[in-house]
N, C-alpha and C positions, 0 to 999 in steps of 0.2 A: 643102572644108576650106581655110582663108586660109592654112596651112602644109601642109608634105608630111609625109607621115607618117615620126612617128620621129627626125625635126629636133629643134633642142634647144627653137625655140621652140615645136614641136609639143607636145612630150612633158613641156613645163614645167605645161599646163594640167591635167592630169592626177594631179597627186599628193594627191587621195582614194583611200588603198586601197581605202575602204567602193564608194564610187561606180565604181571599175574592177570591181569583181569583182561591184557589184548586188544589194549585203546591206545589210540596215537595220544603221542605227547602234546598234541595242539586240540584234544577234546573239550568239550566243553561238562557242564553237570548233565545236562540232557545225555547226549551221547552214553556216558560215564554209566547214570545210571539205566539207561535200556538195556548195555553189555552186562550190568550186575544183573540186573533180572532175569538176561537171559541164562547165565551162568549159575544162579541162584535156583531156578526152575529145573535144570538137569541135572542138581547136586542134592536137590530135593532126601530126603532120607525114604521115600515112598518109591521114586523109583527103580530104586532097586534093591530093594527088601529083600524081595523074594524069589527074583532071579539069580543075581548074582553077592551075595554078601559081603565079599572079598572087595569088589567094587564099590559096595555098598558104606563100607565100612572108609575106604580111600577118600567118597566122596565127601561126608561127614566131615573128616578131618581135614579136608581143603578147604571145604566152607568155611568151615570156622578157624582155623589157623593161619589161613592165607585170601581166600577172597573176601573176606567179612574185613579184616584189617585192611584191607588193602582198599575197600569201598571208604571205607572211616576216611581212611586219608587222603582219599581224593575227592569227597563228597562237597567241600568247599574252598574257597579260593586261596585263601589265604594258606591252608594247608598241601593246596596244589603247587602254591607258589613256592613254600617253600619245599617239596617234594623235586621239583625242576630245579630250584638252585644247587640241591644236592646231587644230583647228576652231575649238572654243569660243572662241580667242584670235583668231581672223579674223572671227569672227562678232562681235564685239565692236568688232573693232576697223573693220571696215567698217559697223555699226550706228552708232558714234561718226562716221565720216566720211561716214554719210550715203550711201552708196555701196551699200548691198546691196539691191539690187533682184532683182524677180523678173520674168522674160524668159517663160518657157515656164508656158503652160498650166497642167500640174500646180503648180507652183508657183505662179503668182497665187491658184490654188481654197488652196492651203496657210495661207493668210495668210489666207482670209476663213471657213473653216469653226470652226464653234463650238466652245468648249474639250472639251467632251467625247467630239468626232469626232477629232479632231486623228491618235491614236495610231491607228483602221483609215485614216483616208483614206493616212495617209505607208506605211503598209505597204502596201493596195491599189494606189496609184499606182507605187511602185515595184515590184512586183512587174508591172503591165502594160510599164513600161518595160525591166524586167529580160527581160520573153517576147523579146525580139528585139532586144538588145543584141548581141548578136553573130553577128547575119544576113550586114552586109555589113563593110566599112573605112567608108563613109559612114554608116552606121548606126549603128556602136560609137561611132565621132565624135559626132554630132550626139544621141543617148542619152545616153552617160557624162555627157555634158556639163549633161543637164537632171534628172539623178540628182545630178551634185553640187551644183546648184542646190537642188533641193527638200531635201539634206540640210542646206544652209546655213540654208533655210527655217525646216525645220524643229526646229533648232538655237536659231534667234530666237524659234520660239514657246515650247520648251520649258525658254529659259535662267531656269538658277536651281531648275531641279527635277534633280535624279539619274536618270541611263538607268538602268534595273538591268538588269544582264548578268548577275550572277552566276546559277547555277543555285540555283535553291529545294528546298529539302528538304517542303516543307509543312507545316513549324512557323511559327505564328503570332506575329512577333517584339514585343518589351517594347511596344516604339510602337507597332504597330500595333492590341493587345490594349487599350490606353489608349485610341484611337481610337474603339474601339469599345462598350464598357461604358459600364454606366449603373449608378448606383447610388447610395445615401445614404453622405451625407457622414456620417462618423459622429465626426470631431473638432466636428462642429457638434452632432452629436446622440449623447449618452455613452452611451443606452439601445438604440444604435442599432450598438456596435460587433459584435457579434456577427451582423449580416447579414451574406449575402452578397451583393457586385455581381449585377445582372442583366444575363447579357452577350449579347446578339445574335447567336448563332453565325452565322444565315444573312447577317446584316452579315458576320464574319469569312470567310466562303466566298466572298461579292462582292469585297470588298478584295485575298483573294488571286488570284482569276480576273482582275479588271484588271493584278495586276503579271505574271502569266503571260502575260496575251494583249502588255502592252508588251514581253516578253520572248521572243515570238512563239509561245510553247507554248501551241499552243490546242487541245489535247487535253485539257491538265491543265486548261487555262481553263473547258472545257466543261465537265469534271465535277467540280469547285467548283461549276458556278452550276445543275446536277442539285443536287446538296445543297443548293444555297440554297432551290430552288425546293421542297425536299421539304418544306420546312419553310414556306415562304411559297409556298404556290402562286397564291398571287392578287396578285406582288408586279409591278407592270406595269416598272418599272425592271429587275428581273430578266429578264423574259422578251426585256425590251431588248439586254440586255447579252449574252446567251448569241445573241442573233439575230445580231449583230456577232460571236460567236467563231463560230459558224456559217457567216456567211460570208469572213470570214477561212479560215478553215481547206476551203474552197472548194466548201460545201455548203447552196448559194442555198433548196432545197426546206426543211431544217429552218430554215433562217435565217426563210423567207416564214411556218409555223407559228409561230415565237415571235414575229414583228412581230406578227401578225396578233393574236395571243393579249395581245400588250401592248397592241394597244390598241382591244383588248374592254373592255380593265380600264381603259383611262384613254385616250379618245379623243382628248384632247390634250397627249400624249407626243409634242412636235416630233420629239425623234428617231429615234420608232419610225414618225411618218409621214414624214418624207423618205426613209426605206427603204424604205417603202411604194409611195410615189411612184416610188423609184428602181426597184423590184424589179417593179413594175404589181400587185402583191395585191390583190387583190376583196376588198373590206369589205364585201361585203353577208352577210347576214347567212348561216349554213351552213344547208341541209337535208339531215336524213338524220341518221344515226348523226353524233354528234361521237368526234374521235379526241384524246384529249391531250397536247400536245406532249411531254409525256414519254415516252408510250406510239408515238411516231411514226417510231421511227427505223427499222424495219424498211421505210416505207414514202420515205423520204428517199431524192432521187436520190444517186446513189456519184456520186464524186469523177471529176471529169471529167478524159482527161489535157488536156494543152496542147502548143500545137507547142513543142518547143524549140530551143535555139540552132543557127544554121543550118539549120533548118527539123527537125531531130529531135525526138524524144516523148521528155518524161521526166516523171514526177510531180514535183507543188509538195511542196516542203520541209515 
């Protein structure tokens, strides 16, 4: 550390709530507050009393000088809101001077992956950085620090689009229903007003699984892109899509069925083969009984746990 911890010039690097506490900037309270409790539970002043006091002592003074404020400010909306304007205005304003570079790893891959990966890679990435954020005092240092980097990051790729936080009821809103219909114009054609639009539902199911999974519900994401696919089962973008809410939600075995399945249908879906790539799936071709990715989930690995902070088990969010 070039400062001691807890100094003023120490403690000045630090003021991303998002990045102290190792929540995406598209969390909602729910989210927000699970990661405080669980971060709250391992800073406990109990444990580690008696083991380590040196630890014990660091962990105190995080709690309370940096996770405790840092929950205050993101505990409701309107203080979230304006938490994420203040980024936006740094992000801006160090884009303007030329100044915002990316140092660590995860963030240089941030700035070169293709627009459609953008929203799993920043969640994936920080959630690897978030598993052991709070192992050591050098650890929380040199993490927090490439957390609030990649949210800078990711900030400059997504300025000028709307995070949505808010929770979804799963009504399909004015714009988004325009987005998606088709149909005759029927001021062009007067014999034509009594049609009705053709609208795409399983479009409508995809559109709202992408603002779920940006919103990190990938439970609801998944069964949106179930419904799309009931409807389009041969849709190779689909199968794409729900393989990414699959492995987001940390369940690699369905994620590798629907790559694999997207690109049966369309062999050159770049993004369903860099998954492919990433995850090593065998493209050759199946012998034996076929199983449908729909029909698969009884045979999907369960959710693995992960070590957590300070080396303890808790399940992902």
């Amino acid at each position: 550390m070039a400062h001691s911890p807890f100094d003023p010039d120490w403690l000045k690097h630090f003021t991303d709530p998002y990045a102290v506490l190792g929540v995406s900037l598209a969390a909602d309270e729910r989210r927000i507050l699970k990661r405080y409790r669980q971060i709250a539970k391992v800073l406990h002043p109990d444990v580690h009393a008696s083991t380590n006091p040196a630890m014990g002592e660091f962990a105190n003074q995080t709690l309370a000088r940096l996770v405790n404020p840092a929950y205050q400010r993101l505990k409701a909306e309107k203080t979230r809101s304006e938490t994420l304007a203040t980024l936006r205005f740094k992000v801006r304003r160090l884009s303007r001077e030329n100044t915002l570079t990316a140092k660590s790893e995860s963030a240089q891959q941030l700035l070169q992956v293709p627009e459609p990966e953008i929203e799993i890679f920043y969640e994936q990435a920080l959630l690897k950085l978030g598993e052991q954020q709070y192992d050591s005092p050098e650890g929380f240092d040199a993490l927090t620090r490439q957390i609030i980097e990649l949210n800078l990051v990711y900030l400059k790729r997504k300025m000028g689009e709307p995070i949505i936080r808010e929770k979804r009821t799963g009504l399909v809103t004015t714009s988004t229903t325009s987005r998606v219909q088709t149909g005759v114009d029927s001021s062009a054609d007067p014999s034509a007003k009594s049609s009705k639009p053709s609208v795409n539902y399983a479009e409508r199911h995809s559109i709202r699984a992408q603002d779920y999974m940006k919103n990190g519900n990938y439970n609801a994401a998944i069964q949106e892109l179930k419904d799309a696919l009931k409807i389009e089962a041969h849709n190779s973008s689909y199968h794409c899509l729900i393989g990414q809410a699959y492995l987001l939600n940390q369940l690699p075995g369905m994620a590798k069925v629907h790559f694999k399945q997207s690109l049966k249908l369309d062999p050159n879906n770049v993004v369903a083969l860099k998954y492919a790539r990433q995850l090593q799936i065998d493209l050759k071709p199946d012998v034996g009984p076929r199983q449908t990715p729909l029909g698969a989930e009884a045979s999907a690995q369960a959710s693995p746990k992960r070590r957590g902070l300070f080396g303890g088990i808790f399940s992902r969010s």
